[in-house]
Phi, psi and omega in degrees: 000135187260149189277166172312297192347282167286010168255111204297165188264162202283155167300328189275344161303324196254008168275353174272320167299299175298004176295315205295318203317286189323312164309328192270323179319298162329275196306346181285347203248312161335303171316316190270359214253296181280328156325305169296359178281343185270355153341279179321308169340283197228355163099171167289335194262343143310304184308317258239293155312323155285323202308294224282305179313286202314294200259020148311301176283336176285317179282359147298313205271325157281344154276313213033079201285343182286357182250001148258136185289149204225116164314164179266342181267333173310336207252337169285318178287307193320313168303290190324292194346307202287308193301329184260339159296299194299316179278358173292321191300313201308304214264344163287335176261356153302311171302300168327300185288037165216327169220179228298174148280342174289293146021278166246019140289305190300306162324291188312327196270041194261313179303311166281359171271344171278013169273303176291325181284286215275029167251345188253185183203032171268145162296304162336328202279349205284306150342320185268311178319307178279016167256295182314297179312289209298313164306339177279318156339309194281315190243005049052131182236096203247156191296146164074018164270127174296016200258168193218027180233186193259130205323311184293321158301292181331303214303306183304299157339305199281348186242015168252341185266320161298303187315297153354298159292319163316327189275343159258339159314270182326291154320340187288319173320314226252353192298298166017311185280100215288171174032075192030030178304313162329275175296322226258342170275301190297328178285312163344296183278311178350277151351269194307359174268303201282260183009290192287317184292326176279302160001300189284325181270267170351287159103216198291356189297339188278352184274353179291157174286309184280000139248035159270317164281325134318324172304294183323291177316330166278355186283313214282297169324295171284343162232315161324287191308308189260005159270321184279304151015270187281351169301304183281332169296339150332287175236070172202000178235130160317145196303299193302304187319291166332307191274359155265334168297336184291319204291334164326345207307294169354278188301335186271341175284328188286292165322315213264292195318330177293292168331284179307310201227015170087356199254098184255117201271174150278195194268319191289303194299295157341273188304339175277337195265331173288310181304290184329300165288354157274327162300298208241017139302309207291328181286339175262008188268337201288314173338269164327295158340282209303307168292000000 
C-alpha cells in the first residue's frame, strides 16, 4: 500500500495551485498593462520607484528580516542580488515602453531558461535550445529577420533577461537565509537603486496622492499579490510542473497587453513567443526529471 508521502497528486490537489500559478501570472502583467499607461506620466524610472519602493516596505514589514544576523558574505550576495533585481525592473519597463510586453517577456525569460541549459548536460536539451534561439531569430530585428521592432527596446529586454539570470545565481547565493530574509533585504537594496533615480526623473511628481496610489496598486499587483501566490503553489506543486505553468508567462503577458492596452502582436511575433514557451516547458520539465 503506498503511504501519503509518495503518493502523486490527484487532479484536484493540483487545481487550486495551479489556479494560484495562473492569478499571479494574471495578476503581473495587469500590474504591467497599467504601469504602462502611467509611463507618460511620471515616466519609467517613476513607475519603477513605486512598483520597487512599495514592495520593499511590505516585505519588510512581513519578514522583518532585522531580527536576524547577517554574515559580510551574506551582505555581499545581498548587495548583488538586490542590485540586479532593481535594474531587472528598470530594464524591463524600459522595454515595455518601446515594445509590445509579450514580447519582452518572451525575451526576457530567456535568461533563466539560459541558466537551466547550462546546468544541463543532457542531448535532448538541445531540443529545447534550439526551439528558443529560433523564436528569438522571429523576434529579434536582425537583418534578414522577420521581426520589426525597435532595437533599443530588444536591447532592454536582452539586459533584463541577464539581469534576471544573475539574479537567480545570486539568489540561489542568498536563499539560504531564514525567514524570507533574502527577498525582503534583496527588494530593499533594489529600492536604494531605484527609489532616488526615479525621484531624479520624476521630481515632486511622485508626491502626488493619486499616483502614489497607483504606485501602490502596481507594487501590489506586480509583486505582492503573485509572491504570495506562487508561494502558496510552491509548496503544493512539483517543482517541474510549476515551472511548465511558469513557462506560460509570454503568452499570458501577450493575452493580458492585448486585452488591457490593445497590443496586437502577429502571426510570426505568436510562433516566436509559443518556441519560448516550448523552450522553457521542456526545461523545466527536463529540470524535474534529472532530479
Amino acid at each position: 500500500m503506498t503511504s501519503p508521502a509518495t503518493t502523486s497528486p490527484v487532479p484536484d490537489s493540483i487545481l487550486l495551485p495551479s489556479l494560484a500559478v495562473l492569478g499571479g501570472q494574471i495578476s503581473v502583467n495587469l500590474g504591467a498593462a497599467v504601469a504602462k499607461n502611467l509611463f507618460p506620466v511620471i515616466g519609467v524610472e517613476g513607475i519603477t520607484a513605486y512598483r520597487v519602493g512599495f514592495s520593499a516596505l511590505f516585505l519588510l514589514a512581513v519578514f522583518r528580516p532585522w531580527r536576524f544576523s547577517l554574515t559580510r558574505k551574506d551582505v555581499l550576495n545581498l548587495l548583488v542580488y538586490g542590485s540586479v533585481l532593481g535594474l531587472m525592473n528598470l530594464l524591463i519597463y524600459r522595454a515595455f515602453a518601446l515594445i509590445p510586453i509579450g514580447i519582452a517577456v518572451a525575451i526576457e525569460v530567456t535568461g533563466p531558461l539560459a541558466v537551466a541549459m547550462l546546468s544541463s548536460r543532457r542531448p535532448r536539451d538541445l531540443l529545447a535550445v534550439s526551439c528558443a534561439v529560433f523564436g528569438l531569430y522571429l523576434l529579434l530585428p536582425l537583418k534578414g529577420s522577420p521581426g520589426s521592432l525597435d532595437p533599443v527596446g530588444v536591447a532592454y529586454a536582452l539586459g533584463a533577461a541577464t539581469c534576471w539570470a544573475l539574479y537567480i545565481i545570486f539568489g540561489k547565493r542568498a536563499s539560504s537565509l531564514q525567514g524570507g530574509q533574502a527577498v525582503a533585504w534583496g527588494m530593499t537594496v533594489a529600492a536604494m537603486l531605484t527609489v532616488p533615480i526615479g525621484a531624479a526623473y520624476a521630481g515632486t511628481a511622485l508626491l502626488s496622492s493619486s499616483l502614489a496610489l497607483m504606485g501602490l496598486a502596481i507594487a501590489m499587483l506586480s509583486s505582492a499579490l503573485p509572491y504570495t501566490l506562487e508561494i502558496f503553489a510552491l509548496r503544493r506543486l512539483p517543482q517541474g510542473v510549476f515551472g511548465m505553468f511558469s513557462s506560460a508567462a509570454p503568452a499570458v503577458s501577450a493575452l493580458a497587453a492585448m486585452a488591457v492596452l490593445g497590443e496586437h502582436l502577429s502571426l510570426v511575433q505568436w510562433l516566436a513567443i509559443a518556441c519560448i514557451v516550448l523552450a522553457s516547458a521542456m526545461a523545466a520539465l527536463g529540470a524535474q526529471s534529472r532530479r
